[in-house]
N, C-alpha and C positions, 0 to 999 in steps of 0.2 A: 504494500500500500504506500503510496506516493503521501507524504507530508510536509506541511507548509515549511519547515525546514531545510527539507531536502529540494525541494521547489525554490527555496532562497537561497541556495547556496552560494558563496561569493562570487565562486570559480563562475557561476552558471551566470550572475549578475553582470559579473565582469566582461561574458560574452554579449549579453542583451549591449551594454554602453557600446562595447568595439562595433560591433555589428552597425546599430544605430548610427554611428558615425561616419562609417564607411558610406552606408547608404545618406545619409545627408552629404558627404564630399563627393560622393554621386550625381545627387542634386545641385551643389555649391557649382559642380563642371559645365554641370549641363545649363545654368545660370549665366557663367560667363559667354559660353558658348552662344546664348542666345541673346546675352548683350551685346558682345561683338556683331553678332549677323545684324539686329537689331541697326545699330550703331553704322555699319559699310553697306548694308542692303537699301537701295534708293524706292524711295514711295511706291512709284509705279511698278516696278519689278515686286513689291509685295502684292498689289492689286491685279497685278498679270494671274499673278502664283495664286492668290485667291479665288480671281475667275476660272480657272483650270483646274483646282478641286472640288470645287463646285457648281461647273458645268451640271455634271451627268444627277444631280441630288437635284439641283432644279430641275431638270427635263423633267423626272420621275414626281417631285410636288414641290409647283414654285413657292409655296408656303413654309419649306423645313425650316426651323427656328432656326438648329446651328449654321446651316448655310445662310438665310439673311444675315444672322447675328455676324459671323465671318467676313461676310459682304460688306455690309452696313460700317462696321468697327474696320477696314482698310479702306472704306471711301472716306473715313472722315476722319482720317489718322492725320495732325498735324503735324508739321517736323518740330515742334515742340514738345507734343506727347513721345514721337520719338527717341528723341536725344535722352528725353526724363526717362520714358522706358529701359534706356540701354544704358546707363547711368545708373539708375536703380539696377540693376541685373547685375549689372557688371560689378557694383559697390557690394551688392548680396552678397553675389558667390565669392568675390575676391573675401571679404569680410569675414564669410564663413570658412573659407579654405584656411587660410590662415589658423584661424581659432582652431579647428580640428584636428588641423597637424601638431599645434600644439599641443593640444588633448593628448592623439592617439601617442606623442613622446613623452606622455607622462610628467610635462612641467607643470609644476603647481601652481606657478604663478596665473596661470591659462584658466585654470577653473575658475578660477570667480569673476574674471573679466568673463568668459565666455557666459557664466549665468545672468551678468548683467546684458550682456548684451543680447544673448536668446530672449532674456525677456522682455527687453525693447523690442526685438521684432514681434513677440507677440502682441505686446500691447499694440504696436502699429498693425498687425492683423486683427485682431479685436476688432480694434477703429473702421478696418475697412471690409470687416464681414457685416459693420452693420448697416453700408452702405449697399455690399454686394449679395448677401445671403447665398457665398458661395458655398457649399458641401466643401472644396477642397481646400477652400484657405481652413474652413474650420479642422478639416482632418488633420490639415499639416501646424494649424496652431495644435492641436491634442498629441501631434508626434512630438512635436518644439518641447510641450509642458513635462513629457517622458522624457526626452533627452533632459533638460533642466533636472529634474526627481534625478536618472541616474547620473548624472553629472558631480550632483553635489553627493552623493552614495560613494563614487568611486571617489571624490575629490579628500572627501572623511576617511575611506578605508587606504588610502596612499598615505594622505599625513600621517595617520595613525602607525602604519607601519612601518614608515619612516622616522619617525620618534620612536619607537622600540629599537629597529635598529645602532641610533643614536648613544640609546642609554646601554644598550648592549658589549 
């Protein structure tokens, strides 16, 4: 029988934090990635690229939400929304890489800059689910609040075992 102890084991904890990190500097790539494109991709070459995956969805019902919505959101892309888009992406992921490598090297200094600043970007998520009522800001703010929880877990279980070491 599996027990809430055995279920929390550090070792096992320690893998949820790595894991999670991994997969957010995942994210943090695919971030820059799309602030760069963002950033060198010129207006109408997005608006080309939007009419061409959403040819054959209109043919079949000129009504699909995501295709208007897709439509709609690169006819009225300003190069101001632009430049802030890929700016913001690029300040994300750069932001978060950074932090994570720090993490995953185990500097301590990392972990409480990194809780503060996860939790700025939730708060800035927060602010703009309750504009957007998106499903996936709110998942990836509920993934942010885990990583923060395990963050500060492994951040306690490092010191701590570093100060034994010490006294040792």
């Amino acid at each position: 029988m599996i027990t809430l102890k055995t279920f929390l084991d550090e070792n096992k904890i320690h893998l949820m934090f790595e894991l999670s990190l991994w997969f957010k500097a995942i994210f943090a790539l695919s971030e820059i990635v799309a602030g760069a494109a963002t950033w060198f991709v010129p207006q109408r070459l997005v608006l080309t690229f939007v009419l061409w995956v959403t040819r054959d969805e209109f043919a079949e019902d000129p009504h699909d939400f995501v295709a208007n919505f897709l439509l709609h959101t690169a006819q009225h892309l300003s190069v101001n929304t632009q430049r802030f888009a890929a700016i913001y992406l690029l300040g994300h992921g750069v932001i978060k890489l950074w932090l994570i490598i720090g993490l995953l090297r185990e500097k301590l200094g990392y972990f409480p800059v990194s809780i503060g600043v996860f939790g700025l970007f939730i708060a800035y998520q927060v602010y703009r689910f309750t504009f957007t009522h998106s499903i996936w800001l709110l998942l990836l703010t509920l993934l942010d609040v885990a990583i923060i929880a395990l963050t500060w877990h492994e951040y306690r279980h490092l010191r701590n075992d570093r100060k034994s070491v010490t006294k040792a």
